[in-house]
N, C-alpha and C positions, 0 to 999 in steps of 0.2 A: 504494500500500500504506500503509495506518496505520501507524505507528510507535506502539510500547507507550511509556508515559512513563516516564521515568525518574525513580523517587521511592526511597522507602523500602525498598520491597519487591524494587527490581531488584540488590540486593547479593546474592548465594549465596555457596556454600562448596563447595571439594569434598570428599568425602568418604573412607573405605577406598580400596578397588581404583582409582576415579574420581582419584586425584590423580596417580598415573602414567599412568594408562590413557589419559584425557583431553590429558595433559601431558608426554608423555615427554623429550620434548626437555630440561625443567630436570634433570633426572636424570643422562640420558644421554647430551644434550648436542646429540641428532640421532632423529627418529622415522624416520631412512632408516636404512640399512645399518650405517652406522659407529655410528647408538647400538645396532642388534641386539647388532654387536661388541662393544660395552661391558659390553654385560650379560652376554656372554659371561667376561669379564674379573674385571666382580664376583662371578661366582661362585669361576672359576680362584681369584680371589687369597685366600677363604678359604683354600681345601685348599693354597696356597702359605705363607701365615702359619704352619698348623701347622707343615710341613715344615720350616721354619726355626728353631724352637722344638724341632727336633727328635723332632719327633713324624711321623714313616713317613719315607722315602727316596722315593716313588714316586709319581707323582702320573697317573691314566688319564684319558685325553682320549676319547669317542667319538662322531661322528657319523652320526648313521641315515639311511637313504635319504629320511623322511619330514621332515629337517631338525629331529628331536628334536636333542635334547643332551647328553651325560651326563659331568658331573666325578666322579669318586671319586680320595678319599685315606687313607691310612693314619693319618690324626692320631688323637686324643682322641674326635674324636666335636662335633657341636652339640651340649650340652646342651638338652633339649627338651620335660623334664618341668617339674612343680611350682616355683616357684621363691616362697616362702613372703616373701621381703622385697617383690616387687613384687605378690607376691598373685595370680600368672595363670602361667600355661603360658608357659613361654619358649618355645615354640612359637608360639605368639599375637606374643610382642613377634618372635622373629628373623623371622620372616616375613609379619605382619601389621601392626606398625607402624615406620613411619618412624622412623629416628634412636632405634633400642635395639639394644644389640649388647655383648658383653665386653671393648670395647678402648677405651672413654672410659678409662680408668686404668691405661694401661700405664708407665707413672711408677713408681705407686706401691706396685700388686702384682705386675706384671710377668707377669704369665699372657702374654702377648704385648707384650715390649720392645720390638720397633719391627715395625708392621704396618704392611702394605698398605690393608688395611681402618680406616679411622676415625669415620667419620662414621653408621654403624650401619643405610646405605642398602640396601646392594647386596643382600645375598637378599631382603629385602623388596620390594624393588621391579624386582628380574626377576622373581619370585611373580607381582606383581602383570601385570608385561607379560607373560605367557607365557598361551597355551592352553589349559596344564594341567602341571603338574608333581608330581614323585614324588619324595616326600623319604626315605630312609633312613638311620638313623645306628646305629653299635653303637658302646655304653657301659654299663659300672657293666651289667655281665651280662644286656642286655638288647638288643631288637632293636626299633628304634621307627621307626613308619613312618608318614606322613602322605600323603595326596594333595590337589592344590588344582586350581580348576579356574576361568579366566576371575577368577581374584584371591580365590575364594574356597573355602575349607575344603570336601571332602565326606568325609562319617566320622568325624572327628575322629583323637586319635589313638588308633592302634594300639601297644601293646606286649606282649611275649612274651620270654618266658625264652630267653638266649640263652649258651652256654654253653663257646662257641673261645672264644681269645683274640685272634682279632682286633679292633680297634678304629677305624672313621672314618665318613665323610660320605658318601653316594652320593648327589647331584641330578640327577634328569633331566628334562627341559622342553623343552618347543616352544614357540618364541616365537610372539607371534601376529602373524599379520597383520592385524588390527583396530588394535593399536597403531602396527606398525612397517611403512613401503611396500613394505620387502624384507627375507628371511629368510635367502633362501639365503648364510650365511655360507663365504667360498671356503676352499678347501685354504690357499691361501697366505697368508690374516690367520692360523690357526692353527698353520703353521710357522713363523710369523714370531715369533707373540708366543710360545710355546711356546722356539723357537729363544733370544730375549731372558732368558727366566725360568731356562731352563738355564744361561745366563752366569753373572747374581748371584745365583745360589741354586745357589754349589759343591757338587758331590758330588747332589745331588736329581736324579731318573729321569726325563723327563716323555713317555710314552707316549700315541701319537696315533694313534686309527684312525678316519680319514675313509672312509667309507662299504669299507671293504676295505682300504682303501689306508694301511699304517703306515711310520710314522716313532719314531724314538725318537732323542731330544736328553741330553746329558749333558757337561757342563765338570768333569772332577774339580777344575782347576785355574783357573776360574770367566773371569773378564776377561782374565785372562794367554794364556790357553792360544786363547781369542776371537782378543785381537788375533794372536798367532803366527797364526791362520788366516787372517784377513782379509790379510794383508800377502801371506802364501802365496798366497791365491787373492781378489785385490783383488774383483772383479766375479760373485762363485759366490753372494753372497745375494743375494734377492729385492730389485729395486726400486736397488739397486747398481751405479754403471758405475763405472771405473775405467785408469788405465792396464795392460796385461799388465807382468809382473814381467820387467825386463831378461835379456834372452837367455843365460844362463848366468852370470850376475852376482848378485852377492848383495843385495836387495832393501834390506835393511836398512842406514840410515846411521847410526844409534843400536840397540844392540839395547834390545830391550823392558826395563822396570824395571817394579815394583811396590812401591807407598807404601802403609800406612796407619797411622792413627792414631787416639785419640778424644779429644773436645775437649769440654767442659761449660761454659754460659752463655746467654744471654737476648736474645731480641730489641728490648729496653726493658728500663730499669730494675727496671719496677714488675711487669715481667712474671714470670711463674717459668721459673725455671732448667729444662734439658732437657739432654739427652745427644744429643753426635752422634757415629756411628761413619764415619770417615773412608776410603775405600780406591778409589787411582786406580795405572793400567796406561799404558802410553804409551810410543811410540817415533816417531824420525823415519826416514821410508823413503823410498823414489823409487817404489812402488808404488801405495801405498793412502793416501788422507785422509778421514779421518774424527773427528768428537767427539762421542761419544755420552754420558749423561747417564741416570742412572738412582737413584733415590730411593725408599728402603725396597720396592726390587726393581719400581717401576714407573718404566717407561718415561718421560725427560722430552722428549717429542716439540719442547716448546717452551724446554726450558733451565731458564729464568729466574736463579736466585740462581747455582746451580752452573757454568751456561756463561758468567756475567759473570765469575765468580768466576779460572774457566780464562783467559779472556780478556785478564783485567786479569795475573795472574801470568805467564802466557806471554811475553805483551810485555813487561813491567819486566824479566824474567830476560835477555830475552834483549838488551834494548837495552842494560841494565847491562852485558852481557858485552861487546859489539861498543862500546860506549864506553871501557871500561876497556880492552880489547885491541888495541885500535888499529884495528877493522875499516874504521869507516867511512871515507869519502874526506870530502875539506875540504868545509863546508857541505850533507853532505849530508844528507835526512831520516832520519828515526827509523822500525824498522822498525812493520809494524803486523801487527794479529790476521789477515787475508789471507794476508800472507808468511808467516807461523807455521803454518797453516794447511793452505795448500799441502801441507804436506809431514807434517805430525802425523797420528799416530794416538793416540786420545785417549780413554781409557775410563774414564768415575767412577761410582762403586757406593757412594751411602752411605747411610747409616740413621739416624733421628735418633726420640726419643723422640716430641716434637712437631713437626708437620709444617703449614705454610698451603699445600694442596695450591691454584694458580688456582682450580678447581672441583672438583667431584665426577666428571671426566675425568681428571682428576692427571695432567696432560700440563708442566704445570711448575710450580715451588717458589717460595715469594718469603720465606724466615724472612731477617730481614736477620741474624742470627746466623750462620745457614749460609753467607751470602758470605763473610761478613768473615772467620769461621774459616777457610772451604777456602782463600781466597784469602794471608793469613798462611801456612797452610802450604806452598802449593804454593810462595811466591814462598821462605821459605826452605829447601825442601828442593832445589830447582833452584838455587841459590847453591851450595848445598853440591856439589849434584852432576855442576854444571859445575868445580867445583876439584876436587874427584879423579876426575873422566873428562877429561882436557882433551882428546883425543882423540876424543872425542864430540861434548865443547863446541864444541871447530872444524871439526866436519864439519857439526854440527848449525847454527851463526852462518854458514858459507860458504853450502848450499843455502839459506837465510832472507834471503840476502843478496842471492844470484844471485833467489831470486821476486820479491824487493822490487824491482829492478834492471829486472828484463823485463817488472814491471808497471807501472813507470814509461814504461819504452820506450814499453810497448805505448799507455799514455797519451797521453804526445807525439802517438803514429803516428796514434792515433784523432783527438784534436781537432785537427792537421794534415788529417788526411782529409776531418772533417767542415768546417771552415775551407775546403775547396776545393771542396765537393760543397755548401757552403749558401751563404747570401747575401739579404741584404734582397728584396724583394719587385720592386724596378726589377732585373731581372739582363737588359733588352734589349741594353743595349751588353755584356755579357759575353758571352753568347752569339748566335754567328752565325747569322742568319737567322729569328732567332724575334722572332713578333711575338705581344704579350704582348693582353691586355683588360682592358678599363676597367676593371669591377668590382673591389672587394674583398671581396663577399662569397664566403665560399668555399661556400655553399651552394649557387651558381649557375656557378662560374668550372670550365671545362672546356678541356682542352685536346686537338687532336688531332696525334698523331704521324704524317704525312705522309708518302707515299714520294717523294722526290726534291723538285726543285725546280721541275717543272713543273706535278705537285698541289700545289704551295704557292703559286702564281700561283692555281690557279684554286680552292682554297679560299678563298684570301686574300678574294677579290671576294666569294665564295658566302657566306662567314662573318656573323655576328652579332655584330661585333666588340665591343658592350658584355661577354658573358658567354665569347666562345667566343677563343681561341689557338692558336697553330699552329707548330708546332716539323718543318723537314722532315728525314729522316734520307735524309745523303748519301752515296753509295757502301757498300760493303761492310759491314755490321757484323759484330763478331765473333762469334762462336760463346764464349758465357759458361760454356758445361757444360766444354768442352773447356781454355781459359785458364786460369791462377792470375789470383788477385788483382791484384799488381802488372801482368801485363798489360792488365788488362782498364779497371783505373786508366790508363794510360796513352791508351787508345782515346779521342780527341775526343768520336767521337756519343755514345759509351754517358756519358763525362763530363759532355759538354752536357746531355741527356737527365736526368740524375741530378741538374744542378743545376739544370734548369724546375722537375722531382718537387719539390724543395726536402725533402726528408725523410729523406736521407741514404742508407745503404744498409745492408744487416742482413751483416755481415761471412761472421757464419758462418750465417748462414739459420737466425734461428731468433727467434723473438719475444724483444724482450726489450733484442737487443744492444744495446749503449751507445752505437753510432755513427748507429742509427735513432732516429727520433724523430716517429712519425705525427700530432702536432699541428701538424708544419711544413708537412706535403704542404699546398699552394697551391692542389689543385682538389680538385674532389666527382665529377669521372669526367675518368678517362684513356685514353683513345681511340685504338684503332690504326686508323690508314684506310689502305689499300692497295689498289691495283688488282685486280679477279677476274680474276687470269691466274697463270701456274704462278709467275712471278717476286713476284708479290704476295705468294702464300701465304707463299713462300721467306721474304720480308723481313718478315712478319706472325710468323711460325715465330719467327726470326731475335728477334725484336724481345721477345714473349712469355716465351723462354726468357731473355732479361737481367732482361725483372720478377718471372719466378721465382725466378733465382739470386740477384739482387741486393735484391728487395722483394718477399719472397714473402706480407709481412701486405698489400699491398695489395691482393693476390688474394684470399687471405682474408678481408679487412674489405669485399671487391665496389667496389672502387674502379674496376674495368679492364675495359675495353669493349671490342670490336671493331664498327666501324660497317663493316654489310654492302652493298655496291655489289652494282647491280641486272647480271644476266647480257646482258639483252634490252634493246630498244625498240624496241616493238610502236606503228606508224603506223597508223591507218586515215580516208582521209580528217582532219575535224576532232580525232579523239580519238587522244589518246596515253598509252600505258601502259606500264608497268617491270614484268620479272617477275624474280626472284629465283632461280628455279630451272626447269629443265624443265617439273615438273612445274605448277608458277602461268603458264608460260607458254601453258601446252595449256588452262587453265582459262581465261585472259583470251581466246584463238581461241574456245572452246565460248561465253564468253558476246555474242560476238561475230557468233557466227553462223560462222565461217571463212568472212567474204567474202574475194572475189577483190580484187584489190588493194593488201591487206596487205602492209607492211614490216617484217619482223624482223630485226633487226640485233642481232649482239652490241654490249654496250655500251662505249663507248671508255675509254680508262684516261681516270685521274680528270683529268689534265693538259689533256685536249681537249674536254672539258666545258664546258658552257657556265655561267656562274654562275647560272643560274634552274634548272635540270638538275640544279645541285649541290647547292644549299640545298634543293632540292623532295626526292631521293633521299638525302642522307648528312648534311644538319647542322640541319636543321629540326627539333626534338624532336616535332615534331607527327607529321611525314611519315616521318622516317628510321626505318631498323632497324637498333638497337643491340644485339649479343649481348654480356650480362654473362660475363664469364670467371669458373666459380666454382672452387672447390678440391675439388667434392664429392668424387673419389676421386683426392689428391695423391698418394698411392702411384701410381698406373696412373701417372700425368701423368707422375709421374717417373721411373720404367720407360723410357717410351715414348721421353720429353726425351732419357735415359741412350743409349738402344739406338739413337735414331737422327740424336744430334748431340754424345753422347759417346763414348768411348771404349773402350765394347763393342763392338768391330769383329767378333767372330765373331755375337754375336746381331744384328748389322745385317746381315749374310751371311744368315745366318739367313731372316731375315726377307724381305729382297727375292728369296730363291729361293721362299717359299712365296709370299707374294702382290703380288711383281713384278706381273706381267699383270697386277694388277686398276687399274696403274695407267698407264700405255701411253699410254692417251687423255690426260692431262696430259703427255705427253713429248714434246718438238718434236723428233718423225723426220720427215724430207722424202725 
């Protein structure tokens, strides 16, 4: 293919509708799902600006079956007519260009003190990303109505005498799928953020009907009356786990407080002065932790100035209290945001004239004015409010004391754990009977988990000792579903075993933990070989369910093999062949002709093999068959794991009465 040159003429521009349509992502931050979301957002958070301004109590959410969209509110109205200083239809700027809007100068007329909206994006550029949308507004005794379609105007606008007194905003739109890969926005982003906006926007309605399906959210008592809920019912919102609330006890080890304040200054010298309105909720409980973050009524997914700001006052408060109190024990450390943490429930709502939202996402703040201020007041309103609650203060320093304590523990426990479970790369003389391989590259370096110690003789020879290792597992292993922890630590093989793995062990099964470490695993396939006979399966089974419970990312990342031994071998004359299954066995006889003469024999455990027999059927990468172990449906796997080597004794009942028989032919009855 030619290639066009690139000279003078390959710069462009985009233009109108084309600069979101083309680009959604700098807008909204995402052309999948979560930027539809957003644009979802920018429109909500006009009709929330009014509301706060005091203009309507009530803000209606609705979703159509065709995944249109419709905001109305009770405010003011978009201004939409003539607008004689810019010389054009504020209709043209709110919806057709980028960055115009009425809240560059909320300073200094105050039509809008502290918005959500700033940057003079949002209806313009969901306009732009949407299908077609319908704009309504009633103002100044009139009813003005517009429609846009693919980013652009059809009709112009409409107005007509309009003579209630009602007053607001109706938009409704369907996003497109030319812009965005998905539309279908769920029930649950709309209770969610709906559910948020009812918090910091006290006393405001916010009415939601998903396709039939309504809700309606309302905080008379905004953050306050939040946290009392959350502590009540830790894990009842979406997306939230938590501990259940102590059995007849009372949840609360601090009750709830509510601060605020407002504070005036700059984030630089040379900068100009702004206004911030300060107001945080919080308690310490045995139920629920949480810190959430919210700025001029949006959501700070990511913090920034406000969660440093908690962070840093948290910890001074509270270390000053347990230093001046006597808490601490000799030499010990200083508590940290963790310990604090644990146990807080944390809620800040504040509003500030100007705002450095990260982006046009407003998922976090960075005014360094706003740190410094929250952080000054929180550190001394918690001084204060440890000296006349002292009975708060020391319930609150004892639980902060006891998390900092058991996370230390649990510290120790782990790098003692991992100190026993890891180890340089020579670990021959630590562990009994394994014979390690030359290689270091771990590209190539495999090992196989052998049953007993008479397949470890006859791998031994069979092997490819540059790349290949052999670890045998002797006698009984345990059953990993069924054991705690500590026992399972205690078990030689499963110890030995974990410290070939070199990669530690995932405590509580789950990606992540601190005690695992997949950089260390020592191979690139880890290999169960065991004999095809009922006992094989057993200790194959056996073996499986430890790398599930103890390393279940190396099932997942396809680390773990099982290398399949042939059932057969089939003689005829000169030619010998292995079949795998019944059914390859009747196809090796069909291509054979089923002469007379034929030897078929099951084939012997792996122990009585001959080393040419071994490497040609089980360790030859050429020759052998490896089944990868994958995680496709870990749910089932660990059902099955559960029901028939855990501790559901009735569904293992269960189960062996319904299909017992089918498995008879593996049972040694004589």
């Amino acid at each position: 293919m030619t290639r066009k040159a690139y000279d003078n003429s390959s710069i462009t521009q985009l233009r109108d509708e084309d600069r979101v349509r083309k680009r959604p992502g700098v807008i909204f931050g995402s052309d999948g799902l979560e930027g539809c979301q957003h644009a979802v957002f920018e429109i909500l958070s006009n009709s929330i600006d009014e509301a706060r301004e005091g203009h309507g109590r009530t803000i209606r959410v609705t979703v159509f079956p065709d995944r249109s969209i419709e905001v109305s509110d009770e405010g003011r109205g978009c201004p939409v007519d003539w607008n004689e200083r810019e010389g054009r239809y504020n209709w043209e700027l709110v919806f057709c260009e980028l960055y115009a809007g009425g809240k560059y100068h909320n300073e200094a007329d105050e039509n809008y003190e502290f918005s959500l909206g700033l940057n003079g994006l949002g209806a313009c550029a969901t306009q732009y990303a949407s299908e077609w949308m319908d704009v309504s507004v009633l103002r100044d005794g009139f009813q003005y109505t517009l429609r846009f379609e693919k980013g652009r105007n059809v009709g112009g606008l409409k107005k007509e005498p309009y003579t209630g007194r009602k007053t607001g905003s109706r938009h409704r739109w369907k996003p497109d799928r030319d812009v965005f890969t998905d539309i279908a926005v769920p029930l649950e982003y709309f209770t969610d953020t709906l559910r948020k906006q009812a918090v910091v926007n006290p006393g405001v309605t916010f009415l939601l009907d998903y396709m039939g399906e309504k809700r309606s959210f309302l905080y008379q008592n905004g953050i306050m009356d939040y946290i009392r809920e959350r502590v009540a019912s830790p894990a009842a919102l979406p997306g939230e786990d938590g501990p259940a609330a102590p059995e007849g006890g009372n949840p609360y080890i601090t009750e709830p407080v509510f601060w605020q304040a407002e504070r005036r200054g700059r984030d630089r010298e040379d900068k100009p002065e702004y206004k911030v309105r300060l107001s945080a909720a919080f308690c310490f409980t045995q139920t629920a932790a949480f810190c959430e973050h919210y700025h001029n009524s949006s959501f700070l997914e990511h913090g920034g100035s406000p969660d440093k700001a908690v962070r840093s006052a948290f910890v001074s408060a509270l270390d000053a209290y347990c230093k001046n109190n006597g808490k601490y024990q000799k030499a010990e450390s200083r508590v940290t945001w963790p310990d604090a943490a644990e146990c807080l429930c944390f809620v800040s709502s504040n509003f500030s004239t100007q705002t450095s939202y990260e982006n046009q996402t407003k998922k976090a703040v960075s005014n360094r004015f706003i740190q410094e201020c929250m952080t000054d007041w929180l550190k001394s309103q918690l001084e204060v409010y440890f000296i006349e609650n002292k009975a708060a203060a020391e319930a609150a320093a004892a639980q902060v004391l006891v998390n900092k304590r058991s996370r230390e523990t649990a510290e120790k426990t782990r790098l003692g754990l991992k100190k026993k479970l890891s180890g340089s790369m020579d670990i021959t003389t630590r562990v009994g009977k394994f014979h390690d391989c030359r290689t270091r590259d771990l590209a190539r370096r495999e090992v196989y988990i052998v049953e007993g110690d008479s397949a470890l003789g006859a791998c031994k020879l069979a092997r490819d000792s540059e790349f290949q290792a052999i670890i045998p597992v002797r006698g009984k292993i345990l059953n990993c579903l069924k054991a705690d922890l500590e026992r399972i630590l205690k078990n030689e093989i499963i110890t030995d075993l974990v410290k070939v793995l070199g990669c530690g062990i995932e405590t509580k099964a789950k990606k992540g933990n601190a005690s695992f470490d997949l950089s260390a695993l020592r191979w690139n396939k880890v290999i169960i070989c065991t004999d095809a006979d009922v006992d094989g399966f057993h200790i194959r089974t056996m073996i499986l369910t430890m790398l599930y419970r103890l390393t279940p990312t190396l099932i997942e990342e396809g680390y773990v093999y099982i290398a399949e031994s042939p059932l057969y071998e089939l003689v005829y004359k000169d030619r010998t062949a292995f079949a795998w299954s019944e059914a390859e066995k009747e196809r090796v006889l069909e291509q054979w002709g089923h002469p007379r003469g034929v030897t078929v024999s099951r084939s012997k455990g792996l122990g009585e093999n001959e080393p040419d027999m071994m490497w040609l059927t089980t360790m030859n990468p050429e020759t052998r068959r490896l089944v990868q172990v994958t995680p496709e449906d870990a749910a089932v796997t660990a059902e099955v794991f559960d029901m028939l080597l855990g501790d559901n004794l009735p569904a293992r009942k269960s189960f062996i009465a319904e299909h017992g028989f089918e498995y008879l032919e593996l049972a040694d009855i004589s």
